[in-house]
C-alpha positions as CSV (number, residue, x, y, z in Angstrom):
1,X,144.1,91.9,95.3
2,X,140.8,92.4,95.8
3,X,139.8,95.0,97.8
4,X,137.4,94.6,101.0
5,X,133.4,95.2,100.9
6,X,132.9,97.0,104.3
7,X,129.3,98.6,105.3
8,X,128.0,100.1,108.7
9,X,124.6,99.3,110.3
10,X,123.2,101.4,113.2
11,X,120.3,99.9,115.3
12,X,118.5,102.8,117.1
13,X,116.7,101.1,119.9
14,X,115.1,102.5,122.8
15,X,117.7,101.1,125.1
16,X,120.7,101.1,123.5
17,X,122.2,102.9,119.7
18,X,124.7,99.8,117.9
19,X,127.0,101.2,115.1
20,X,128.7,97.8,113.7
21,X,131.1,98.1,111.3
22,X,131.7,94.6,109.1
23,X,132.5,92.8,105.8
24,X,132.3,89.6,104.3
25,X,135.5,87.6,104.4
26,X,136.3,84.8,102.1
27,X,134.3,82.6,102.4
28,X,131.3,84.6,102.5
29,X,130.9,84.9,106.3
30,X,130.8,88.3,107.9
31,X,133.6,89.5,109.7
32,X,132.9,92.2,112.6
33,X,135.6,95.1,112.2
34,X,134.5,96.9,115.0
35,X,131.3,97.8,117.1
36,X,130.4,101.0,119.3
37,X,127.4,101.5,121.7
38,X,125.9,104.0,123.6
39,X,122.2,104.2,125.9
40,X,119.5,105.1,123.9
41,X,118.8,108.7,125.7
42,X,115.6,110.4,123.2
43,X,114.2,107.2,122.2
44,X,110.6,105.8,123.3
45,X,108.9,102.6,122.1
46,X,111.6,102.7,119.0
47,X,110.0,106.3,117.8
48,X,112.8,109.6,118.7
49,X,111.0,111.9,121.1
50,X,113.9,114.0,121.8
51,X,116.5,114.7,118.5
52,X,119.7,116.4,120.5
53,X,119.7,113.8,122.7
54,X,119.0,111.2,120.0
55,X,122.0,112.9,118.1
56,X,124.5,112.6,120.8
57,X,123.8,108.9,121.8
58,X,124.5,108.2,117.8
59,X,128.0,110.7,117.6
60,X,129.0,108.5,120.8
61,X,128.3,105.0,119.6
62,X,129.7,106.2,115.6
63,X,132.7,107.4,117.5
64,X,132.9,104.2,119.2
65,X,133.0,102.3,116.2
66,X,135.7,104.1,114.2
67,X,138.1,104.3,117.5
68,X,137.5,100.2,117.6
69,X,137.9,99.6,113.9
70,X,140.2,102.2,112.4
71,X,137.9,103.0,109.7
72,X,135.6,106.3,109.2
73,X,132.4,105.7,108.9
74,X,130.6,108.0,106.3
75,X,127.1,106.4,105.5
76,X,124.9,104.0,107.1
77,X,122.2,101.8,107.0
78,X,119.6,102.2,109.3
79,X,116.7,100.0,110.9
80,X,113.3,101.2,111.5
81,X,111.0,100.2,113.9
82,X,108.3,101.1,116.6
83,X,104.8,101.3,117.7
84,X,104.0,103.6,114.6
85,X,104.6,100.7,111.9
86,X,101.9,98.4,110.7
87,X,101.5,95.8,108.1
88,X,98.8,95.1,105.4
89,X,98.1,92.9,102.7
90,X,97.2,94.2,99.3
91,X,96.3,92.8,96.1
92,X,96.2,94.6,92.6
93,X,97.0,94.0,89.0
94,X,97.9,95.8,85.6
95,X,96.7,95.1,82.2
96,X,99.3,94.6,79.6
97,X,99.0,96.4,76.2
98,X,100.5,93.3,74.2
99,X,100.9,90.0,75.9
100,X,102.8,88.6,72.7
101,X,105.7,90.6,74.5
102,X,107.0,88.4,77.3
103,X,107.4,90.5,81.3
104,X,109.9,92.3,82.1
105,X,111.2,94.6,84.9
106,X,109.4,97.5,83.9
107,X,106.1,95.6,84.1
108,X,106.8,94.7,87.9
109,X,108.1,98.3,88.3
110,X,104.6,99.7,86.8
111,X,103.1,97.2,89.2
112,X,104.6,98.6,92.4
113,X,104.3,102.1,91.7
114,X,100.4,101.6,91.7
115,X,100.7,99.9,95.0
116,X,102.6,102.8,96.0
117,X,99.7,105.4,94.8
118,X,97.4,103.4,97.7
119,X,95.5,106.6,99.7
120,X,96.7,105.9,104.1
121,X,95.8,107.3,106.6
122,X,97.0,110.7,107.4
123,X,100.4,111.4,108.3
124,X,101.2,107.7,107.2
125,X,103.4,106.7,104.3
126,X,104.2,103.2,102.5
127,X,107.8,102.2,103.6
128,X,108.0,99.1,102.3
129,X,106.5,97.0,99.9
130,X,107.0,93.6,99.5
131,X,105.6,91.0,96.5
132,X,104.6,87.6,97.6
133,X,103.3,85.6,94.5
134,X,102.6,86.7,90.9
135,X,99.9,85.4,88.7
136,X,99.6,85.8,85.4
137,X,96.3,85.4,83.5
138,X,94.5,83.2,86.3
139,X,97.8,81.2,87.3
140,X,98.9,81.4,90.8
141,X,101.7,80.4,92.5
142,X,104.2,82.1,90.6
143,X,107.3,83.6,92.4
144,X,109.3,84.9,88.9
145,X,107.6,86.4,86.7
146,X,109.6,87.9,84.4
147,X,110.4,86.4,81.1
148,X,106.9,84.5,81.0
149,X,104.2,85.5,78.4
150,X,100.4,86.9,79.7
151,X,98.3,90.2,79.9
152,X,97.1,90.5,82.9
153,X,99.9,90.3,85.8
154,X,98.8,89.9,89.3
155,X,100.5,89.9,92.7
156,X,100.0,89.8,96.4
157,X,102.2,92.3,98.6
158,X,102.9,92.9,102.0
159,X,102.7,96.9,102.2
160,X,104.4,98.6,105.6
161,X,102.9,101.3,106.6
162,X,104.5,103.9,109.5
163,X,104.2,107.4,110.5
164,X,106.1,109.6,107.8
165,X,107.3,112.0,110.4
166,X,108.8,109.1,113.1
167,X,111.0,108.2,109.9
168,X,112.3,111.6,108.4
169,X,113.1,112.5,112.5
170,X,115.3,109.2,112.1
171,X,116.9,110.7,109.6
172,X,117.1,114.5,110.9
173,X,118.9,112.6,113.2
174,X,121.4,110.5,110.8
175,X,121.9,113.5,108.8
176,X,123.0,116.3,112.5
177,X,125.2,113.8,113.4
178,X,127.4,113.8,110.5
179,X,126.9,110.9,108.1
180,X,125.0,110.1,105.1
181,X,121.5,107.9,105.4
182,X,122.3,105.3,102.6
183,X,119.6,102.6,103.4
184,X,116.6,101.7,105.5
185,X,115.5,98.3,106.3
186,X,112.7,96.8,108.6
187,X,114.1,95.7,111.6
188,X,112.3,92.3,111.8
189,X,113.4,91.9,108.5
190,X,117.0,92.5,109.5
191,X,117.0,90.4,112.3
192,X,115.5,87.5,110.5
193,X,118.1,87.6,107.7
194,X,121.0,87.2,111.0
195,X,118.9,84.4,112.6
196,X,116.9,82.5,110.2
197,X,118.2,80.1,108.3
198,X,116.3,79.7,104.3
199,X,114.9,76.1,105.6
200,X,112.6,77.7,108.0
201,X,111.6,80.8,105.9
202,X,110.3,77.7,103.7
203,X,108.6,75.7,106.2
204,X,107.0,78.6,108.5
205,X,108.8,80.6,111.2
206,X,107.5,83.2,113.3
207,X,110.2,85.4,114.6
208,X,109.6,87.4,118.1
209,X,112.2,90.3,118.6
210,X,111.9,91.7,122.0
211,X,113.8,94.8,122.4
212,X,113.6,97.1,125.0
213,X,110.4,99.2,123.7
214,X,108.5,97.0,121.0
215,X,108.4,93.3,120.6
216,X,108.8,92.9,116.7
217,X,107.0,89.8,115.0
218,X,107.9,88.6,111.2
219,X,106.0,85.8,110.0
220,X,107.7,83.6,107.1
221,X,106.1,80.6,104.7
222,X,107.5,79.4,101.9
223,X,110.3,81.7,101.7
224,X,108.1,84.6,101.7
225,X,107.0,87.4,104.6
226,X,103.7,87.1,104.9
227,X,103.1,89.2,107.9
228,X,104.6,91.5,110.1
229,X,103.5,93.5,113.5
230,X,104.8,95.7,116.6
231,X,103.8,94.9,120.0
232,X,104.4,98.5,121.9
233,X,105.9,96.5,125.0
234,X,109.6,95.4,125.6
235,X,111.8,94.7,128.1
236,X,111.7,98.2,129.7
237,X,107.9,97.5,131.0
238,X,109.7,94.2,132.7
239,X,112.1,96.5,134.5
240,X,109.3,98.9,135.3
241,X,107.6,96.2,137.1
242,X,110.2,95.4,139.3
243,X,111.1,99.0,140.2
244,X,107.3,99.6,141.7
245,X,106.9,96.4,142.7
246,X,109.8,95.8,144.7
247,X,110.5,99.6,145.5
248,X,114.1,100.5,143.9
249,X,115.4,102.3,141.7
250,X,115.2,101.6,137.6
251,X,119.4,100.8,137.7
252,X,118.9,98.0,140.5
253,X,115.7,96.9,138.7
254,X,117.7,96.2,135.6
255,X,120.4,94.4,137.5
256,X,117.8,92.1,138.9
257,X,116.4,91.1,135.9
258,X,119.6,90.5,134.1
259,X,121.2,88.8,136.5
260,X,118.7,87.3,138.7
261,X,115.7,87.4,136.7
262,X,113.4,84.2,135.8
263,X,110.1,84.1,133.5
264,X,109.2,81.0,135.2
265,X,108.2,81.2,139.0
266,X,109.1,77.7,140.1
267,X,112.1,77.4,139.9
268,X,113.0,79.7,143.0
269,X,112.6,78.6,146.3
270,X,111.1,80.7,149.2
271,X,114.3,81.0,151.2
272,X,116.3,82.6,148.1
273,X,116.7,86.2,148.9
274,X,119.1,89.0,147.4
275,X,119.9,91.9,149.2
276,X,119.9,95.5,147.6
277,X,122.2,98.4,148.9
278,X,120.3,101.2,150.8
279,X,120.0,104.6,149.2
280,X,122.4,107.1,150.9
281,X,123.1,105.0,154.0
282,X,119.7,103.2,154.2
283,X,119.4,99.7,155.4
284,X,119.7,97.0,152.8
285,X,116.8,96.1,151.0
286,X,115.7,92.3,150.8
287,X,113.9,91.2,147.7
288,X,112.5,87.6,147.4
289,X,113.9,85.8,144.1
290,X,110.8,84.1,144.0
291,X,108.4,87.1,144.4
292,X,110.7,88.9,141.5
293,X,110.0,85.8,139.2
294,X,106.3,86.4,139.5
295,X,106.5,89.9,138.4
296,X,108.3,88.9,135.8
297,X,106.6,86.0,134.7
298,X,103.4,88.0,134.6
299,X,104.7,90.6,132.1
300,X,106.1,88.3,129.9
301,X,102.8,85.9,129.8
302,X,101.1,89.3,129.0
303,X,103.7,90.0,126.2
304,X,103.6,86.5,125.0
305,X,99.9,86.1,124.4
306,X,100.0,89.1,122.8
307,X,102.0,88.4,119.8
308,X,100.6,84.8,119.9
309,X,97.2,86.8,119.1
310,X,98.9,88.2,116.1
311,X,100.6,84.7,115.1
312,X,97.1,83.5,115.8
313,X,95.4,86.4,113.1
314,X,97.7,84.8,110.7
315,X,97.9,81.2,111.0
316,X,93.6,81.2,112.3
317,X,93.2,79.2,115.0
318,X,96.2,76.3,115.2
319,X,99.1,77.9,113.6
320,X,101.1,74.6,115.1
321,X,100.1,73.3,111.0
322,X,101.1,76.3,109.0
323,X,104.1,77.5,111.2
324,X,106.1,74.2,110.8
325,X,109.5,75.2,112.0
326,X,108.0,77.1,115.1
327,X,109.2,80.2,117.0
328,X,112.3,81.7,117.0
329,X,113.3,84.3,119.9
330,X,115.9,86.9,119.5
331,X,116.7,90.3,120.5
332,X,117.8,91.5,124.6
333,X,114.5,90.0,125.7
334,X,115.1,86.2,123.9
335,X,118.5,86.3,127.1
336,X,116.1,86.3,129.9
337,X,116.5,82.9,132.1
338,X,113.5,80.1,130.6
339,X,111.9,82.5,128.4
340,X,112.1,79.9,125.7
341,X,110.2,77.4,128.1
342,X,107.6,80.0,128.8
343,X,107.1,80.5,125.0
344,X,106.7,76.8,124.6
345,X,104.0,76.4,127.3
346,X,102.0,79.5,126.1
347,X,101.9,78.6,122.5
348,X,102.8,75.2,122.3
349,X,104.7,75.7,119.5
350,X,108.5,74.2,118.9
351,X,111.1,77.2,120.0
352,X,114.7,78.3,119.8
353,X,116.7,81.2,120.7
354,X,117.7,82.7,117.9
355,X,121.7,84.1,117.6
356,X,123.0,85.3,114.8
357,X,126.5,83.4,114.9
358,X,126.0,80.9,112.1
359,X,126.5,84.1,109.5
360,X,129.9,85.4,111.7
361,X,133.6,84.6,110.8
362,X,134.8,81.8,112.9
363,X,137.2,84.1,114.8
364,X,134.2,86.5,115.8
365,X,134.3,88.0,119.4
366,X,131.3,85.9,121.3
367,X,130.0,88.9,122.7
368,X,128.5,89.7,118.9
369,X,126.9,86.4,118.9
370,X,124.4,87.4,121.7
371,X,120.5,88.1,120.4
372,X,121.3,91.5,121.3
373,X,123.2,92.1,118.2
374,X,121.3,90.4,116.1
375,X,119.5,93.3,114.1
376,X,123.1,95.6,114.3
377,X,124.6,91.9,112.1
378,X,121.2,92.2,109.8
379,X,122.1,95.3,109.3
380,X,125.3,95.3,108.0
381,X,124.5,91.9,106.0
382,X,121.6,94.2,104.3
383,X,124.2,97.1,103.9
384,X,127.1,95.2,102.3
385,X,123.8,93.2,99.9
386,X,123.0,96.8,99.1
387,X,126.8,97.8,97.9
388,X,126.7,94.6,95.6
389,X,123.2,95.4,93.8
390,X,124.8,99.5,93.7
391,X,128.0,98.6,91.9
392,X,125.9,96.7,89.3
393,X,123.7,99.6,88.6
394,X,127.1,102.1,88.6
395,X,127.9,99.9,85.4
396,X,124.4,100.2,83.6
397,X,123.9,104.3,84.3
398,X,127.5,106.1,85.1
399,X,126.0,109.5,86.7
400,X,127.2,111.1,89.8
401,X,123.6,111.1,92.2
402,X,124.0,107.0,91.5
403,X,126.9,107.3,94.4
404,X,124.2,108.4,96.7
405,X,122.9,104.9,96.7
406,X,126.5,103.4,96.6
407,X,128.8,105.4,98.3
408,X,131.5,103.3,100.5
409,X,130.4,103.0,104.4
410,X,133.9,103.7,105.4
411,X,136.8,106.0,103.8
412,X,139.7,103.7,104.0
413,X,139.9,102.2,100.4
414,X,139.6,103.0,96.4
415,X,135.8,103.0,95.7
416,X,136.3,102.6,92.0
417,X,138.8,100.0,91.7
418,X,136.2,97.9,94.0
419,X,133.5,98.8,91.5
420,X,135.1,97.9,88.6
421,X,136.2,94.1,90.6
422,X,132.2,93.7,92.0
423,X,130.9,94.0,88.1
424,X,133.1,92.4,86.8
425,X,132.4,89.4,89.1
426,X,128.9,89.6,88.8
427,X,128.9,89.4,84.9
428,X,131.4,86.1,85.0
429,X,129.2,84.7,87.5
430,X,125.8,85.6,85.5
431,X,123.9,85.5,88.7
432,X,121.1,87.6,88.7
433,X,119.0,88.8,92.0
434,X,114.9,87.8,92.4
435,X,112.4,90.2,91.2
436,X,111.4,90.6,95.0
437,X,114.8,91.9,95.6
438,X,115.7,94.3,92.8
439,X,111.9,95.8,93.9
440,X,112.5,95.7,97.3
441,X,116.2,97.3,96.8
442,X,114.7,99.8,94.1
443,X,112.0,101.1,96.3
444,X,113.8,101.8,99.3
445,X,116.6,104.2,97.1
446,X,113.5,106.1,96.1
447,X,112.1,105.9,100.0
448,X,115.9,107.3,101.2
449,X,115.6,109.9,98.1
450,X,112.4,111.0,99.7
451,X,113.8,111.5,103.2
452,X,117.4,113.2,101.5
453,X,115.1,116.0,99.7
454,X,112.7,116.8,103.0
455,X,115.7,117.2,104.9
456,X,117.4,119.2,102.2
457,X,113.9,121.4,102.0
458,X,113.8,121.9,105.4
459,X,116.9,123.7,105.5
């Protein structure tokens, strides 16, 4: 019997910590095992500001997790995010010693490790570095290199940048609360693989990812990222809004927005009013729904335009042509009552709310449908992708610091025997990954190397 692929993502947000727990059933969908969550007590703007309580907000949604599931979780794979990431587009090429010899992966490799050498800014590092098309003497438009004949080999990437430090506290933090760091992934890039479907990617998306700190824009085009940015507002700066301009407290602000909250002021009437209970005996506060749509309404306008700016930098000045299949709005934000109306009328661009149930068993609790989840189920799509392309390389180099990379996310099965099934699967199937994914893959095992050995320094 063949035994079950099971991996653990962990979302570190500003407002809330996710651990999900999940594998792929059998017909390739993913099944949710179990899920634990905690308030997000040390995090700012998706960068840590305060490690203890960063660490204990992680042990309590981990804990979570197992108790739900049954399983104990040993590694994870982790999302990064936060005002301190940025995006650029690079261009650079190598000269081949004999073109009679036709490309192969070490030429791509030799390729991205001079991208990598690119001098940043100080304190920055490349995180991520992602090949758009190849060219090969003078022709363009090539997506697969390898196995074609040239001597000079060309590409396009989108390099992500972000403050080293911001990510080794990430994983300071992974490493004090007990489990093993075994993957990072750009959140926009997780929560497009849970909500976008390949048809989009191909025609032009933008997808806006509004979280509680950072609003998180991924732009896709023919199947390809093309860019990527961080808007340092969320919905917390909507619930700070209503707590000064209404004059409660952040809990009842929250409330009101969740449960009352509208980004479009004409649908309340004057007369609608909600009362709020006094502090310690105080009267009752009433709050107009209509004047609490305004506040609203002006925040997210101000949001809005913002990443439309960015959509804008991309697509020039009618991104309507390039960005075919529209917007797509996900994350705790994308829940807010006629956001996606809002969106529309701003940008005049088709939208959708983006959930990621279309990749979920059929038997899935609804709750993990929500946008809200949709990075944690990117996560552990990304994690359990991750175990596949590990087991392949277990059977091509049989060392012990390759389980670093591969290790099981949970202790509750035999990793070998699973090994063994996985390559042997892939080698009947002879189905072999994309160049942009063994790179992208490749690189970030070097990137979680890199954090492993500071941490192991600092000690």
């Amino acid at each position: 019997m063949e035994k079950e692929n099971v991996a653990v993502g962990l979302d570190i947000g500003t407002t809330k910590i996710v651990a999900m727990i999940g594998k792929k059933n059998e017909y390739g969908k993913l099944e949710i095992l179990g899920v634990g969550k905690s308030k997000s007590l040390g995090v700012a703007r998706g960068v840590v500001n305060n490690i203890t309580q960063t660490i204990q907000s992680i042990q309590q949604a981990i804990q979570e997790a197992e108790n739900n599931s049954g399983y104990k979780i040993k590694d994870v794979v982790v999302g990064i995010a936060g005002q301190h990431i940025r995006s650029i587009q690079h261009t650079d090429y190598i000269s081949r010693s004999n073109p009679q010899e036709v490309i192969g992966g070490d030429d791509i490799q030799l390729l991205i490790d001079q991208v990598n050498k690119l001098a940043m800014l100080p304190g920055e590092e490349i995180i991520h570095v992602l090949p758009q098309e190849f060219k090969i003497d003078g022709q363009s438009e090539i997506k697969e290199p390898i196995g074609m004949y040239g001597g000079r080999l060309e590409s396009s990437f989108h390099v992500v940048v972000g403050q080293a430090s911001s990510i080794r506290n990430v994983g300071r933090c992974i490493q004090s609360s007990g489990i093993e760091l075994s993957g990072l992934t750009l959140e926009p890039l997780a929560s497009s693989d849970a909500v976008l479907s390949q048809e989009e990617k191909e025609a032009g998306v933008a997808l806006i990812d509004i979280g509680g700190g950072t609003t998180d824009l991924a732009i896709f085009k023919d199947g390809i990222i093309r860019h990527t940015a961080v808007i340092p507002f969320g919905g917390n700066v909507i619930s700070d809004d209503i707590k000064e301009g209404c004059s409660i407290i952040e809990k009842q602000a929250e409330l009101l927005k969740v449960k009352f909250g509208s980004a479009w002021p004409g649908e309340n009437r004057d007369n609608e009013i909600v009362s709020i209970p006094g502090l310690r005996g105080r009267e009752p506060k009433e709050i107009s729904l209509k004047n609490l749509s305004k506040i609203i309404h002006a925040r997210v306008v101000e949001i809005v335009e913002q990443v439309f700016t960015e959509i804008k930098a991309y697509g020039h000045e009618d991104p309507r042509k390039k960005l075919i299949a529209g917007i797509v709005l996900t994350g705790g934000g994308a829940q807010l009552k006629h956001i996606k109306q809002l969106v529309e009328y701003i940008t005049g661009m088709d939208t959708r709310i983006g959930y990621p149930n279309e990749h979920l068993a059929g038997d899935s609790d609804e709750e993990f449908s929500s946008p809200l989840y949709a990075t944690a189920v990117g996560l552990v799509m990304n994690g359990i992708d991750n175990q596949k392309q590990s087991a392949v390389r277990m059977d091509e180099v049989a060392q012990p610091k390759v389980a670093v990379h591969s290790a099981p996310a949970v202790e509750s099965y035999d990793r070998r025997e699973e090994e063994e099934q996985e390559v042997n699967a892939r080698v009947k199937s002879n189905k072999e990954e994309s160049t942009g994914d063994k790179i992208k893959k490749t690189f970030f095992d070097r990137y979680v190397d890199k954090i492993k050995d500071f941490l192991d320094n600092a000690e």
